[in-house]
Steps between C-alpha positions, in 0.01 A plus 500: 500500500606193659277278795850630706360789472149472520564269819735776616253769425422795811194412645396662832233380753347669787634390842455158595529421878596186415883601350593557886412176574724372199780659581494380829470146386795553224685657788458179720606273179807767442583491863485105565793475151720795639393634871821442636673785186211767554477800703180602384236448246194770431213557262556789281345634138112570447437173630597644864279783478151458557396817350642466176391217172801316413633253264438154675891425577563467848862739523745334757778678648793258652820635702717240571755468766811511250403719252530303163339178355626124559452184262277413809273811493512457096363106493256567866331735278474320197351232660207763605487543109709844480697650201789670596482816244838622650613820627242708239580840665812482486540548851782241672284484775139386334427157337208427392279217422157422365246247517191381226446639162278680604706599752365433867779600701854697493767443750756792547785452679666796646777608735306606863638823526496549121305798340311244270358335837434810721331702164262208490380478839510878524281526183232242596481608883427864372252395242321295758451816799448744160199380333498807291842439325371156485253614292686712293747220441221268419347707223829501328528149511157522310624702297797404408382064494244600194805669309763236560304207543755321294815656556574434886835744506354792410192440731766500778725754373197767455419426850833591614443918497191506756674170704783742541289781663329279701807390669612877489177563745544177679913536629340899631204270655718252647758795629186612709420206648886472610 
């Protein structure tokens, strides 16, 4: 095994008030590059729900006025110390970037009316008013972090079977609320 790896590895911590107050803070430095190019920016991942441990990466999700990424956005971002990793979904409208090793942050940039952007905020508002599938959600991640500690894909790809029924209850939740 390589330090990559080991550097890399999945490592969750309870909730930590204090990742709100970073990602305001990294939205203010975001903001003050590229304000004038962003409709809206918002917390998402474990970090956003205060029920739940999480790795310590403060998830960012970016929609931009004009949907697609400028040398501009590219170097402002860079200069905040961000990777660009690409488009690693292979969805045309999600880039994403990464920042540390370990990793303390991930930008996402998504189309606003995309299904990668309204999934995310759909998933995170439901886990916050469900504390229950919170819960349930959270003892996977236990799970699942002491199995793949090493191997960060399938960590994330094992997740994706109860992430899928949570959204499943949370569209019929958010149909009731109108």
């Amino acid at each position: 095994m390589n330090s990559q790896n080991i550097l890399d590895a999945i490592r969750l911590s309870p909730h930590n008030p204090e990742w709100a107050k970073e990602f305001q803070q990294e939205k203010q430095r975001i903001l003050h590059l590229i304000e004038p190019s962003v409709i809206d920016i918002q917390h998402i991942g474990s970090t956003s729900i205060p029920s739940i441990s999480a790795k310590p990466i403060i998830d960012i999700l970016i929609a931009l006025v004009q949907p697609g990424l400028t040398a501009n956005h590219m170097t402002s971002l860079q200069s905040l110390g961000y990777l660009y990793e690409g488009q690693v979904l292979n969805l045309a409208e999600h880039h994403f970037f990464r920042k540390g090793m370990p990793r303390t942050h991930h930008i996402h940039i998504a189309d606003f009316e995309s299904d990668f952007w309204h999934r995310h905020i759909l998933f995170r508002d439901y886990l916050r008013a469900h504390i229950k599938e919170a819960k349930r959600y959270n003892q996977l991640k236990h799970e699942l972090s002491k199995k793949f500690e090493f191997d960060r894909k399938s960590y994330t790809m094992s997740k994706t079977p109860l992430i899928e029924s949570i959204l499943a209850n949370a569209r019929s939740w958010k149909a009731t609320l109108g």
